[in-house]
C-alpha positions in Angstrom: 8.1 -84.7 -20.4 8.5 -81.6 -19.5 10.0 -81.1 -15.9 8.9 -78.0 -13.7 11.5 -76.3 -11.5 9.8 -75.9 -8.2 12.4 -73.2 -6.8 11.9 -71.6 -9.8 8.2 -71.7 -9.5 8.4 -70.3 -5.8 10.2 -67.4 -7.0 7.4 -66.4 -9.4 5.3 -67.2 -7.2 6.6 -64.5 -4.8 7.2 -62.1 -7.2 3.4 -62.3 -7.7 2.7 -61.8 -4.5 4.9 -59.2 -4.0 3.1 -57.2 -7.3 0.3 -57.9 -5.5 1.0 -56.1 -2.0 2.0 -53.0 -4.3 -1.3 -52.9 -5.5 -3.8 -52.5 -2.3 -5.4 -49.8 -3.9 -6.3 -51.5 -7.0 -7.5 -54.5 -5.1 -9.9 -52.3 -2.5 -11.0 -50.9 -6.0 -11.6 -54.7 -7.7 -13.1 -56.0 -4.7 -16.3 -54.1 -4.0 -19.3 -55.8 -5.0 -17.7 -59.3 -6.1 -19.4 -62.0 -4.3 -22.3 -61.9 -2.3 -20.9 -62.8 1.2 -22.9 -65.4 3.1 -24.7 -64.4 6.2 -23.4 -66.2 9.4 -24.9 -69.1 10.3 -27.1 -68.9 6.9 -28.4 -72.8 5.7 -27.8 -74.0 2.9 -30.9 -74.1 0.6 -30.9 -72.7 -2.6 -32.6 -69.2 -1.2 -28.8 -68.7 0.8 -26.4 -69.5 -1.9 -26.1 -67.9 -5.8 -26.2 -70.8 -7.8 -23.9 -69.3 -10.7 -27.1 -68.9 -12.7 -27.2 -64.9 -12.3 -29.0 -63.0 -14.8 -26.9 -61.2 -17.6 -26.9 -58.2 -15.5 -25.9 -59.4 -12.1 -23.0 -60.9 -14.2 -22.0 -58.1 -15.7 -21.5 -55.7 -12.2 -19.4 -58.3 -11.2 -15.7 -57.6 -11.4 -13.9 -60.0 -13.9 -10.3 -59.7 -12.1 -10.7 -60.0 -7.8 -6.9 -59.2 -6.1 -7.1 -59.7 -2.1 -3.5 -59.5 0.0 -3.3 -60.9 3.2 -0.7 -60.8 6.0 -0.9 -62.9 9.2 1.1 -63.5 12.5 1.2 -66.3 14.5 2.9 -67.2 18.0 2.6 -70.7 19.3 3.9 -71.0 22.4 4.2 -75.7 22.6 5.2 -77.9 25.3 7.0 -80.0 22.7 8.7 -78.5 19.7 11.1 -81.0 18.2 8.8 -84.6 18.1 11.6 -86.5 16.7 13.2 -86.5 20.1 10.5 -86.7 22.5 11.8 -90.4 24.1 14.6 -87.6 25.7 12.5 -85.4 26.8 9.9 -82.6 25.4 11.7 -79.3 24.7 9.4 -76.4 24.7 9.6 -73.3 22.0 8.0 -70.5 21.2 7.4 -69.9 17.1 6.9 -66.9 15.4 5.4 -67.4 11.9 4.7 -64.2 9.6 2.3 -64.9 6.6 2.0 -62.8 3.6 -0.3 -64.0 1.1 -2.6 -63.5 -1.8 -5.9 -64.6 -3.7 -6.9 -63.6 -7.3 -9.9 -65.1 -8.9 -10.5 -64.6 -13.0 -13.7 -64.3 -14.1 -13.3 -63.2 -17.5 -15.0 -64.0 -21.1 -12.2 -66.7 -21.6 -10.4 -67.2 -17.7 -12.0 -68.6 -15.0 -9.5 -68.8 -12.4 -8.9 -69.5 -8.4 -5.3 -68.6 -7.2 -4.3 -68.8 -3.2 -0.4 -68.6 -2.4 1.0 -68.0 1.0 4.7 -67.6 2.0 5.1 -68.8 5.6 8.4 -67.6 7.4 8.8 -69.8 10.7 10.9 -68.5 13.3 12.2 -70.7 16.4 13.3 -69.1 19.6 15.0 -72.0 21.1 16.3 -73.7 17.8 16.7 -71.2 15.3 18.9 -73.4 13.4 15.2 -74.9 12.3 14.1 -71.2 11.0 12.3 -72.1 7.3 9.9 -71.0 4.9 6.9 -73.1 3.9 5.0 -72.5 0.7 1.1 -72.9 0.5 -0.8 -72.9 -3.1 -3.9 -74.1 -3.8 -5.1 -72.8 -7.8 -6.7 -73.9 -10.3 -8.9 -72.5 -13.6 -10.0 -73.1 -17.1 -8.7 -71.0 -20.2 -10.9 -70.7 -23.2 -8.2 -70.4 -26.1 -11.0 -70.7 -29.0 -14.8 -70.4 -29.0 -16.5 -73.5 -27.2 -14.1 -76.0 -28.8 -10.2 -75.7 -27.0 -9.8 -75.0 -23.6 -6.7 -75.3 -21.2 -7.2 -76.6 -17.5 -4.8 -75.8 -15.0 -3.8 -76.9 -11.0 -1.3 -76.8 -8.6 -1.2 -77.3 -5.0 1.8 -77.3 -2.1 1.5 -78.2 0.6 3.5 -80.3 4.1 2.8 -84.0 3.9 3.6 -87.1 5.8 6.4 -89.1 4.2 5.2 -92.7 5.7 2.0 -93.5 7.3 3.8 -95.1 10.2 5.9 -92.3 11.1 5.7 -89.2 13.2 2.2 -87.8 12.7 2.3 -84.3 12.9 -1.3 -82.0 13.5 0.7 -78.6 13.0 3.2 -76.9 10.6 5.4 -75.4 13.1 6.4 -78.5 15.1 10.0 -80.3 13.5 8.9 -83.2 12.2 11.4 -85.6 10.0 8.3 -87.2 8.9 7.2 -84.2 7.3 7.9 -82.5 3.5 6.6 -79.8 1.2 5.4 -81.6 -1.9 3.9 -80.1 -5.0 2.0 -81.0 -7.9 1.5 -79.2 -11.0 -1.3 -80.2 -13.9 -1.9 -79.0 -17.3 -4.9 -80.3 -19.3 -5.5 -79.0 -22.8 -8.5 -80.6 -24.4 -10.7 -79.9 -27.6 -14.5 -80.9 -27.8 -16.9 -80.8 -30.7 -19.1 -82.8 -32.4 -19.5 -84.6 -35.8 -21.7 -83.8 -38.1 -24.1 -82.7 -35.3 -24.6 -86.7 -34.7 -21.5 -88.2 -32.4 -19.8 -85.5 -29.6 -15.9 -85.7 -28.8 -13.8 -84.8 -26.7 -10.3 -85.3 -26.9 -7.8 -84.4 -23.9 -3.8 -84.6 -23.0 -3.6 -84.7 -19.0 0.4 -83.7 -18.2 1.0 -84.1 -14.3 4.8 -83.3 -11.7 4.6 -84.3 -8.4 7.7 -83.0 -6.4 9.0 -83.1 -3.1 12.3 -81.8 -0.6 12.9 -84.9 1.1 15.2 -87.4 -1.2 13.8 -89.9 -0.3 10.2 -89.5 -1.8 10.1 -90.3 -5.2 9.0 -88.0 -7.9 6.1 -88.4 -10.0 5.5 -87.8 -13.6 2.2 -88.5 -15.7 0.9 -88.0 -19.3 -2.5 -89.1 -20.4 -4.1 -89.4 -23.3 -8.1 -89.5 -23.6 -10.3 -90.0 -26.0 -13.9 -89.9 -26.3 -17.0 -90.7 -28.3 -20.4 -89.9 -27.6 -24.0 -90.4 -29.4 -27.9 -91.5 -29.8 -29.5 -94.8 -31.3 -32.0 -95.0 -33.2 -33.7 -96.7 -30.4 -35.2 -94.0 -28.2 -33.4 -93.7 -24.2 -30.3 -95.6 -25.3 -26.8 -93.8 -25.7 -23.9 -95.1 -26.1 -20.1 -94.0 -26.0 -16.5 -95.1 -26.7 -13.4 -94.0 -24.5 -9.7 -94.9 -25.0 -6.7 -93.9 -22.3 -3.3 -94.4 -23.0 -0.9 -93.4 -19.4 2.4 -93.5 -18.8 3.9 -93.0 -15.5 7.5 -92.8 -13.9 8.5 -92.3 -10.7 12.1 -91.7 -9.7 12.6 -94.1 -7.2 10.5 -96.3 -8.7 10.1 -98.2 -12.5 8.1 -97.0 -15.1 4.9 -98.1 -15.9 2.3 -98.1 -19.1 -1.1 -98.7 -19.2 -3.7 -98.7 -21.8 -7.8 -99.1 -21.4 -10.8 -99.2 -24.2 -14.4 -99.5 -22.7 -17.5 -99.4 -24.7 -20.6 -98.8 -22.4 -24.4 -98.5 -23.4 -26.6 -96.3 -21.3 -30.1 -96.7 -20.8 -32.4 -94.1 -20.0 -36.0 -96.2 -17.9 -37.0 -93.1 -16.4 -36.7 -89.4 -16.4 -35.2 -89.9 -13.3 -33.1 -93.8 -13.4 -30.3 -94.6 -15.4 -28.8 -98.3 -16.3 -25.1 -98.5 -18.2 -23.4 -101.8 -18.9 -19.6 -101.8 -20.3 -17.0 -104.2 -21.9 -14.0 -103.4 -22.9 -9.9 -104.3 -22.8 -6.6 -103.1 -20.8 -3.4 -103.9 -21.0 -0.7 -102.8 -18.4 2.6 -103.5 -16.6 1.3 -103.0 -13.0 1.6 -106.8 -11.7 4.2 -107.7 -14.4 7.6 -106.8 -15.7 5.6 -107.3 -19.2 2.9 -105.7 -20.8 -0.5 -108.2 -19.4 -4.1 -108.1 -21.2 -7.6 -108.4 -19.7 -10.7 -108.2 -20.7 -13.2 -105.9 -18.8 -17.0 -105.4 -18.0 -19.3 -103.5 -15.9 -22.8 -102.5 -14.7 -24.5 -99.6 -13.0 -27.1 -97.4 -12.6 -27.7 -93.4 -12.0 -31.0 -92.7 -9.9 -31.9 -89.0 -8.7 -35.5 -89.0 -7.3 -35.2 -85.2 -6.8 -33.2 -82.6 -7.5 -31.4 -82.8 -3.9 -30.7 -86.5 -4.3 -28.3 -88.2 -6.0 -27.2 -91.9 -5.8 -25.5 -93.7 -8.3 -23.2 -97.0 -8.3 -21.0 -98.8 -10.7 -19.2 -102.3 -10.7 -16.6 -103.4 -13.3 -14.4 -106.5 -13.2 -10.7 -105.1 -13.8 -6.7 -106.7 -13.7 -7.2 -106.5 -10.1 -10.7 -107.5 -9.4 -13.6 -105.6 -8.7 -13.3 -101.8 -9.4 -16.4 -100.2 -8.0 -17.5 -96.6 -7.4 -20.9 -95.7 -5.3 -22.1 -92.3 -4.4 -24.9 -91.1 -2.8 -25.4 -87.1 -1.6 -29.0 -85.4 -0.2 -29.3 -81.8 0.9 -31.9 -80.8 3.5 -33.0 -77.4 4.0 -30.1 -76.5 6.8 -27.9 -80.0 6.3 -26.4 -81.9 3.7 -25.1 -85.2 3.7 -22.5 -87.3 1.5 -20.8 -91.0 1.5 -18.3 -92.4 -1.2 -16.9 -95.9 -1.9 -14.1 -96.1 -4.8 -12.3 -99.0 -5.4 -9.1 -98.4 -8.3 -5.9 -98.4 -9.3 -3.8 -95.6 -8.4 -0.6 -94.0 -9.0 -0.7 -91.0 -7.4 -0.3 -90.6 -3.7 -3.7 -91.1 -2.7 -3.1 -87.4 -1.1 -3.0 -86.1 -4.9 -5.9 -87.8 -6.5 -8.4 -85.4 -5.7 -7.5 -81.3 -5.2 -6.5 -80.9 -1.7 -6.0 -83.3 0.9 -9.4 -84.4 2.7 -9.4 -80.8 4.6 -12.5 -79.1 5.7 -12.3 -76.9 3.0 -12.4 -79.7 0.4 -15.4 -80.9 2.3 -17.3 -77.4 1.7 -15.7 -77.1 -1.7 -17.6 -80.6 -2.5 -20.6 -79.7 -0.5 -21.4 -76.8 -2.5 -20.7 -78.4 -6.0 -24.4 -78.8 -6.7 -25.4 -75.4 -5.8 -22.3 -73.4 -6.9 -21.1 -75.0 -10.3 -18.7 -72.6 -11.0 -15.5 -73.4 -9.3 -14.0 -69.8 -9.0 -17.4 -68.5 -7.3 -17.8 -71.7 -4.8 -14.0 -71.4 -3.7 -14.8 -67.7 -2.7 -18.0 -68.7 -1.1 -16.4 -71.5 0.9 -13.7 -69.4 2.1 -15.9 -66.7 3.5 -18.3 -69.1 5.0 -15.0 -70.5 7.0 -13.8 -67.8 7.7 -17.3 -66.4 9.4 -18.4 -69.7 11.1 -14.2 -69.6 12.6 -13.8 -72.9 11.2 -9.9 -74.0 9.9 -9.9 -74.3 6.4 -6.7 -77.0 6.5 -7.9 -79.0 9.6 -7.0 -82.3 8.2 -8.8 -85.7 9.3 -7.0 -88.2 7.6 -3.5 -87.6 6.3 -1.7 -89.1 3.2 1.7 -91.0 2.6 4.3 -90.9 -0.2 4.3 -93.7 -2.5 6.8 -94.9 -5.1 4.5 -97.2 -6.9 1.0 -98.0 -7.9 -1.5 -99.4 -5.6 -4.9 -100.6 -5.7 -6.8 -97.9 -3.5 -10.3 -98.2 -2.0 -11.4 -95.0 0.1 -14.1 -94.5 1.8 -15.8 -91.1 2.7 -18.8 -90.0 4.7 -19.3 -86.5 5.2 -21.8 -84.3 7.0 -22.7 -81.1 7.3 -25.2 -78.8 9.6 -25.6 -75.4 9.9 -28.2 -73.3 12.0 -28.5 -69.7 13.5 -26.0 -69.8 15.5 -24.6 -73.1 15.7 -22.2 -75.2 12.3 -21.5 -79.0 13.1 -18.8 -80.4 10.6 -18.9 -84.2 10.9 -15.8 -86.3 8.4 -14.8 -89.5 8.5 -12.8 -91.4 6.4 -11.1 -95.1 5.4 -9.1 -96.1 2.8 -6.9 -99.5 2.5 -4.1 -98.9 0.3 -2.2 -102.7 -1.8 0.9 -102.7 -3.6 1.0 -104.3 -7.2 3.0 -107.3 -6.9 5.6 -105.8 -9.2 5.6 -102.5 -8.6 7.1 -103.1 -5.2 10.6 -100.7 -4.6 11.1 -101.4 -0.6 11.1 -97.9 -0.2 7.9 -96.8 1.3 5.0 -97.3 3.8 3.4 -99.8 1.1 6.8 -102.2 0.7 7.0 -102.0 5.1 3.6 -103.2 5.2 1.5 -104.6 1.8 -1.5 -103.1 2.5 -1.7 -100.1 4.2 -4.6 -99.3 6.1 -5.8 -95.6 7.5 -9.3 -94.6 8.7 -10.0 -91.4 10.8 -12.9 -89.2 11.8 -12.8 -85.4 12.5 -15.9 -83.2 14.5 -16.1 -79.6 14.5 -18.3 -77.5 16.4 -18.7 -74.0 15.5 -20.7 -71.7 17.4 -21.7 -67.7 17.1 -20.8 -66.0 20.3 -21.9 -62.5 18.8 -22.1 -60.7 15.3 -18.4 -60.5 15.7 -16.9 -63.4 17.1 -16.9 -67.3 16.9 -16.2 -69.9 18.9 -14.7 -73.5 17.1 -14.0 -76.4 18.9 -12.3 -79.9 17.2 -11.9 -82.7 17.9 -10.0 -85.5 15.4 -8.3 -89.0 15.4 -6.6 -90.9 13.0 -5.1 -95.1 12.8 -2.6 -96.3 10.6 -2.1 -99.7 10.3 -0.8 -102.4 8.1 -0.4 -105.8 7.6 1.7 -108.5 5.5 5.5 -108.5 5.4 5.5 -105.9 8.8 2.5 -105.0 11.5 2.7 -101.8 12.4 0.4 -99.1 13.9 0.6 -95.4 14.7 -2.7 -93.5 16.5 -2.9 -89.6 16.3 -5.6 -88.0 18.3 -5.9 -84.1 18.7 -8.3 -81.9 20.7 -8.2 -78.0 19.5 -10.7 -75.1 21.4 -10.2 -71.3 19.3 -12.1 -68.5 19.8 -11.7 -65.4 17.1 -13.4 -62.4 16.7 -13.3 -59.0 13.9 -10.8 -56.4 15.9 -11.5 -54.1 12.7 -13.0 -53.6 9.8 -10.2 -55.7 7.9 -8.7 -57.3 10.8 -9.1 -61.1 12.4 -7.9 -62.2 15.8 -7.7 -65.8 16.7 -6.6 -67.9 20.2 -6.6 -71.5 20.2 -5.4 -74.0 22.7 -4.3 -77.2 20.7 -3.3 -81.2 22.6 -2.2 -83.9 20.6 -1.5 -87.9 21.6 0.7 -89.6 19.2 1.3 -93.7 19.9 3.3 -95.8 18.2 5.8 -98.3 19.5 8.7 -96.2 18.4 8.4 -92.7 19.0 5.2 -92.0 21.2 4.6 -88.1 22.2 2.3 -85.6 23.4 2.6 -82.0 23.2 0.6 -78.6 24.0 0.2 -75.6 22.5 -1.4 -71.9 22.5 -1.9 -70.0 19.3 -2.8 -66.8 18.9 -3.3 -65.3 15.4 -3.6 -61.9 14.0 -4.8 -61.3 10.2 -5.1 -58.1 8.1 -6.8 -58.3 4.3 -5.9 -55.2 2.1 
């Protein structure tokens, strides 16, 4: 395995940004005529957004390499500062945050490629003792090493995340929170796909995954993943059928090691142009509920159904090790509104904050959103971000955060998301529930899920955006989140947070932002409140 040095990684990372800030003339050179930037306020049908289906010479005036540095300052003056002491009393603060950043995107013959790193440098007037820097990274991109056969796929992402689920919630960076840590993951996917004979497709992939955080006592993650799969036609017309094999090993480092293998055969049948059935069988073996390796036998049913192009529901059921695995989707656009609702049901071993890219923020939201209209990650991630940024919406509002794990868990999470957008007015609805169970013997009696066997968290977030003028925006949020478990312990933590922030353009390259922020945090050990005012001001070279 190999093991990534994250200090190590910062340091490039700065270095890149720092090449990047000497370069400002390149990047006002680069940047001219990339994307076509969303009007404010603009719907979402398919006569708003470029669909990544551009015509050989729209492709070709766009820029292949896109280099945009950022710098930002922030003052929040809060009522409450340190949360970890508020049963003494709150102590007010005021922090100063400076911000340099950058954002390339690849879009190259061979590299297609998103890349966001921040370097945030807190200061603390009354405890500058707790001065720090906080890394932010959110990349990721596809390499094409040879000709429509080997590719390389790439992610990373740092961010601040909640050690336990029943500890101090925290709704901002800059508040001193024990509860809280930078943690990191890194992926690298290589894969090769072909086919045989011009009969059977394959695809054949090596998934290599580090999770890392600061505080010692989060365990470490590391994952490699084999897959394997084969693809192909009958001779009876409609049916397909294919053949997949995954072999994972995972080891944490407060935690054992665990192996697990999986072969499913499924058979697809095409009724209609538009309806889908698939059945599956197949066989696992793992050490998730034993010390040993345990078999089981598996099978499954489901069906894909898109009446239109804007519809798309589909829903599958498999009896697994743990019971039922299930995975249902459904998604509809409307002319100025979109609407989406998940229900998974699996085994995990990630933190469940890790199994997707990003952490249940509005911009993941977007990012999902637009995947039917923007297929091409690099272009959507640009599109989302200047849609945020006009609309004056928080790209990492969070609704519902994570928790560290040392083990695996059997994870169902729940999802409902909607999105409306008019002339003047954006209304961001998310709400989310997931229930979170340890696997009997994967239990380490070192995190939220060995306190409390099943873990239970379910939140909803609101955000009103609204257009005061051509130049200015005005957002208000509101969010709350429960934590809960049940089991061994019965614990429960509430967060609720109310947030009003008006910006506006004070130049041609220049952002300004206030907010006014309250947040209500019970729990039976460490209850707070706190208040805050932020003002923001951001320049992009």
């Amino acid at each position: 395995m190999v093991m990534i040095n994250r200090e190590f990684t910062a340091f490039t990372l700065s270095a890149v940004l720092l090449v990047g800030l000497s370069s400002v003339s390149l990047a006002q050179q680069v940047t001219s005529g990339a994307f076509a930037t969303p009007a404010t306020g603009a719907g979402i049908s398919s006569g708003n957004i470029n669909r990544g289906t551009q015509s050989d010479t729209e492709q070709t005036l766009q820029p292949a390499w896109i280099v945009k540095p950022r710098i930002s300052l922030t003052e929040t003056l809060t009522d409450n500062v340190n949360i970890n002491r508020s049963a003494t009393g709150n102590q007010s603060d005021l922090v100063s945050e400076i911000a340099p950043g950058i954002r390339v995107e690849a879009r190259s013959a061979r590299l297609k490629a998103y890349f966001d790193y921040a370097l945030r440098g807190q200061f603390y007037a009354q405890n500058s003792d707790s001065n720090r820097n906080q890394n932010s990274l959110n990349t990721f991109g596809t390499l094409e090493a040879i000709d429509n056969w080997l590719f390389l796929d790439f992610s990373a992402f740092i961010a601040q995340q909640s050690i336990s689920a029943f500890g101090t919630q925290s709704t901002s960076n800059t508040t001193i929170n024990n509860n809280s840590t930078e943690t990191a993951i890194y992926r690298l996917s290589p894969y090769a796909r072909g086919q045989f004979g011009g009969l059977v497709d394959y695809t054949l992939r090596y998934n290599l995954s580090t999770t890392r955080s600061d505080a010692n006592s989060v365990s470490d993650v590391d994952v490699s993943q084999w897959i394997g799969q084969l693809s192909g036609s009958t001779r009876f017309q409609g049916l397909r059928w294919s053949f997949d094999a995954n072999q994972q090993s995972t080891q944490y480092s407060r935690g054992r090691k665990t192996d697990a293998d999986l072969l499913r055969l499924m058979l697809t049948y095409t009724v209609a142009p538009q309806f889908r059935v698939s059945v599956s069988g197949g066989w696992e073996s793992n050490n998730y509920a034993s010390l040993e390796q345990e078999t089981n036998t598996t099978h499954g049913y489901g069906f894909d159904w898109t009446p239109t192009e804007r519809t798309k529901f589909s829903a599958f059921k498999e009896k697994r090790f743990f019971g039922d695995g299930h995975n249902l989707n459904f998604s509809h656009r409307f002319p100025r509104s979109s609407i989406q609702f998940s229900d998974t049901r699996d085994i995990s071993v990630l933190p469940n904050q890790f199994t997707t890219i990003g952490l249940g923020s509005v911009y993941d939201l977007y990012f999902q959103q637009f995947a039917s209209l923007i297929p091409d990650p690099v272009q959507r991630a640009n599109f989302v971000n200047t849609l945020l940024a006009q609309t004056g919406v928080n790209p990492n509002a969070q609704v519902t955060s994570g928790f560290t794990t040392s083990q695996a868990t059997v994870r169902r999470n729940q999802q409902l998301s909607i999105v409306l957008f008019g002339v003047r007015n954006s209304i961001t609805l998310l709400a989310n529930r997931n229930e979170s169970q340890g696997v009997l013997a994967s239990m380490s009696g070192i995190d939220a899920i060995s306190q409390s066997n099943i873990v239970k968290q379910q939140g909803f977030g609101l955000n009103f955006s609204h257009k005061l003028s051509e130049t200015s925006n005005l957002n208000l949020l509101g969010s709350r989140q429960e934590s809960s478990g049940s089991g061994i312990n019965t614990l429960k933590t509430t967060t609720t947070t109310y947030q009003a922030n008006v910006s506006t353009k004070l130049g041609a390259k220049t952002t300004g932002s206030l907010s006014a922020r309250r947040s209500e945090f019970d729990s039976s050990t460490n209850p707070y409140t706190e208040n805050a005012l932020v003002g923001t001001v951001s320049f992009v070279y």
